[in-house]
N, C-alpha and C positions, 0 to 999 in steps of 0.2 A: 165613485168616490173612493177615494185610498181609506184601508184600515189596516190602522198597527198591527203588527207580527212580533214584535221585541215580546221575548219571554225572559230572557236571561240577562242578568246584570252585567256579565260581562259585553254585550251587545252595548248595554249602555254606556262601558266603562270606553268601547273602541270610538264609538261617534262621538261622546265627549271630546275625545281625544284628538278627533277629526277634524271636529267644530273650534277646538283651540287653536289645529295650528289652521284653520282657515281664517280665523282672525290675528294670529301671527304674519300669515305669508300676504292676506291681502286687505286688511283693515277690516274693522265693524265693532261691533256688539258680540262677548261672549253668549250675551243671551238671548240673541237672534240673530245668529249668524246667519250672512245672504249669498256669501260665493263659494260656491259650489267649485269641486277641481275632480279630476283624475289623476291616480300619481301610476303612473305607468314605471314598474319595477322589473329588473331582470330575477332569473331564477334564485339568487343568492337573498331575490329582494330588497333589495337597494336601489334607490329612485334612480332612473333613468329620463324620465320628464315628466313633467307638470303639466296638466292642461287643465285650463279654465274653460267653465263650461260656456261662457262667452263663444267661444270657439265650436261653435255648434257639430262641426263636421269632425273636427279630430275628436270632441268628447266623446261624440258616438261611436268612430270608428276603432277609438284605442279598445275599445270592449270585444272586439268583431274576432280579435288572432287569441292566439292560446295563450299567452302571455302572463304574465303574475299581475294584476294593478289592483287598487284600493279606489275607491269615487264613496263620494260625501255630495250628494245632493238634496242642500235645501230648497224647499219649492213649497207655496203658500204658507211663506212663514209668518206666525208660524206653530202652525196646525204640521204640518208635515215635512220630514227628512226623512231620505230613502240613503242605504249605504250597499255598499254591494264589494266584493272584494273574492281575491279568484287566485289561488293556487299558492298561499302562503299559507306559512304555519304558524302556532301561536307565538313562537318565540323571534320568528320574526316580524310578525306586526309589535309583539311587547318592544321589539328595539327599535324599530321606524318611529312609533306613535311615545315611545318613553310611557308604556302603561302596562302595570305589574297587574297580570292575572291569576287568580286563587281561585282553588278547585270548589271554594264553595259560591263562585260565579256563574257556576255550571248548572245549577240547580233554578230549576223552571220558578218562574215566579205565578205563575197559573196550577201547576198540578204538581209541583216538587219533585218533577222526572229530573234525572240525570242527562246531562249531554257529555258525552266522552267518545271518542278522542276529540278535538278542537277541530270543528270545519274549516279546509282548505279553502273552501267554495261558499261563501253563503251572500243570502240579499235577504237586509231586515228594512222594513219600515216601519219610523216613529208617527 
């Protein structure tokens, strides 16, 4: 059985942000969003394609090369969303997702550790 990881507000501030444009780009409920995408980005981070996880074979594979992408997958929702995201920096998920982070996002919501510098690379599940 999956168990949350999200410590940090700003973790929440990015899947929020995720979950919005997943009901912008393919319909639903803000508040139980169900399609799941990969946004496959070049180095500058800039979408290059879209996949929906429908697309079982390219969702999995856009993960496989070294590449920059961001994935938002919700799955038994909704107890559970997993987000995962790889070789981007804060400032440009702040400009892809339109979401302003403050350094007091940084601050653990479990033990009020510090996270600095912003992970390139991270996989949170709610």
């Amino acid at each position: 059985m999956p168990h949350a990881t999200a410590a940090y507000l700003f973790e929440y501030k990015i899947c929020g942000a995720l979950a919005a444009f997943s009901v912008a780009q393919f319909g639903g409920d803000i508040e139980l969003p169900e399609h799941g995408f990969l946004m496959l980005l070049d180095d500058s981070g800039q979408l290059q394609r879209l996949v929906e996880k429908q697309d079982e074979a390219a969702f999995a594979s856009g993960r496989e090369g070294s590449e920059p992408f961001l994935l938002f997958d919700p799955f038994e929702a909704p107890q559970h969303t997993y987000i995962q995201w790889r070789g981007l920096s804060q400032g440009q998920i702040e400009n892809l997702l339109h979401v302003e982070l403050s350094e007091s996002d940084f601050i653990s919501r479990i033990d009020g550790s510090r996270l600095m510098p912003f992970p390139e690379s991270r996989s949170v599940m709610f």
